[in-house]
N, C-alpha and C positions, 0 to 999 in steps of 0.2 A: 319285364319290359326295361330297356335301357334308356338311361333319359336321355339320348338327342333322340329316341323315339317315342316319350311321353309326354304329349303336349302342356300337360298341368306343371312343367318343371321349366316352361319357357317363357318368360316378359309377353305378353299380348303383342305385341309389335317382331315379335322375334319371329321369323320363317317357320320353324318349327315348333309352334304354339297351336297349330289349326290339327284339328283331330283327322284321321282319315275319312272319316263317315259322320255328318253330322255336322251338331254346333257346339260351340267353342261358349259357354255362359259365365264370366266375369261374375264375382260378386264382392265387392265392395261400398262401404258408405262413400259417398261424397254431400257435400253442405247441400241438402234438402232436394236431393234427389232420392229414386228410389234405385235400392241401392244392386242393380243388375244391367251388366253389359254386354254386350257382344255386337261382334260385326255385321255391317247390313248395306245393299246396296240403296243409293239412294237415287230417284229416278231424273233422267236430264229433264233440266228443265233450264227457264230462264238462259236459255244460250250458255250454258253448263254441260259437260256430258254426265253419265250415269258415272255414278261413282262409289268405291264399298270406304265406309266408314265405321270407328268403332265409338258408339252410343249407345246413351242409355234405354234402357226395355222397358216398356211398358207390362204391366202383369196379365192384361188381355195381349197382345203381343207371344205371350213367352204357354201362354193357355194352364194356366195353374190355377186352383183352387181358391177360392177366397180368404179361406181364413190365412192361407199360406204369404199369400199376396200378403195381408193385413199385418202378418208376423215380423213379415221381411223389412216394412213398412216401419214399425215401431222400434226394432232392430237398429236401423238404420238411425232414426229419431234418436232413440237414447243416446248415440254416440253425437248429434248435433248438439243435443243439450249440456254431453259432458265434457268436449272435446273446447279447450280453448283455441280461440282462431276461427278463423281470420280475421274477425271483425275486432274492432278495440271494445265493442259490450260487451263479447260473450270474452275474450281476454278477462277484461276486470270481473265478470259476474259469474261465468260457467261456476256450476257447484263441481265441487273438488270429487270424483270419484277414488273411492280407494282402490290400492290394487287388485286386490280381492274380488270388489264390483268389475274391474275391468278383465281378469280371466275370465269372470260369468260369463260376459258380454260377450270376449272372443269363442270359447266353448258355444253359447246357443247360435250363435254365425254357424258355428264349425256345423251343428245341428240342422240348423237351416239350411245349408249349403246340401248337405245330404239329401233331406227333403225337397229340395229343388230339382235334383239331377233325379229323383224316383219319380217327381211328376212331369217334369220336361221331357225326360230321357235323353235328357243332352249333358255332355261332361261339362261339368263343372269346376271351375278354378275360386276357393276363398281366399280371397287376399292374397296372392303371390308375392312372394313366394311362401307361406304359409306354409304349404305341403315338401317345399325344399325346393332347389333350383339345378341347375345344369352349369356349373362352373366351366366345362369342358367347352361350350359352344361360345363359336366366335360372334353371336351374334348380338347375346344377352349374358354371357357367363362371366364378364370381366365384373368383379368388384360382388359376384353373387354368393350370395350369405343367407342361411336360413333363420326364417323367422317363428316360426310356431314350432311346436311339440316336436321331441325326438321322434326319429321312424324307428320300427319296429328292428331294422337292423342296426339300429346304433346303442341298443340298449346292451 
């Protein structure tokens, strides 16, 4: 696949981010959310029209397992506890993760992301650009740089 044809290589905002068939599932931490996204419409209301937003998922929403939900769940936690920011407590108190602890953490994501898209059946994005990005697209490619692990052709 070429990446302006692989959605996992596109910014979530970027036109060519949306899979052909299917959903598009975000997985990132954010401060004490649970840590799964994708787009959804939301219905008109209040003198509003309908409108597609991209928000966070609920684990009945997304129809996963429980223990998976609870994985992703803690996942996510561990980086609120180690992550200093934003607040000026967890600044001065966050316990100091070594590097070491923090490959773990990204590796069982990388885990858990797999496990997502086998019980979803929806393609999954961890952390973008994790999996590498699309420099070539004018939509999201300026200034894009990969972040996780060499691909299997760059070795």
């Amino acid at each position: 696949m070429k990446p302006a044809d692989d959605p996992r290589l596109h910014a979530v905002y970027c036109p060519r981010s949306r899979p052909a068939t299917g959903r598009r599932l975000d997985m990132f931490p954010d401060y004490g959310a649970f840590p799964v996204w994708s787009w959804r419409m939301l219905p008109a209301r209040g003198g509003h029209p309908a409108r597609e937003v991209h928000g966070g998922m609920s684990p009945r929403s997304l129809g996963i397992s429980d223990e998976l939900a609870a994985a992703l769940d803690e996942w996510s936690r561990w980086q609120d506890r180690h992550q200093q920011g934003p607040d000026l407590w967890s600044i001065q108190n966050a316990p100091r993760a070594t590097d070491e602890e923090w490959a773990e953490w990204k590796s069982r994501g990388a885990q858990l992301a797999k496990q997502l898209a086998a019980e979803s059946g929806d393609l999954v994005v961890y952390m973008w650009p994790w999996e590498g990005c699309d420099p070539s697209c004018p939509h999201c490619g300026e200034g894009c740089t990969r972040n996780g692990p060499p691909a299997a052709d760059d070795a």
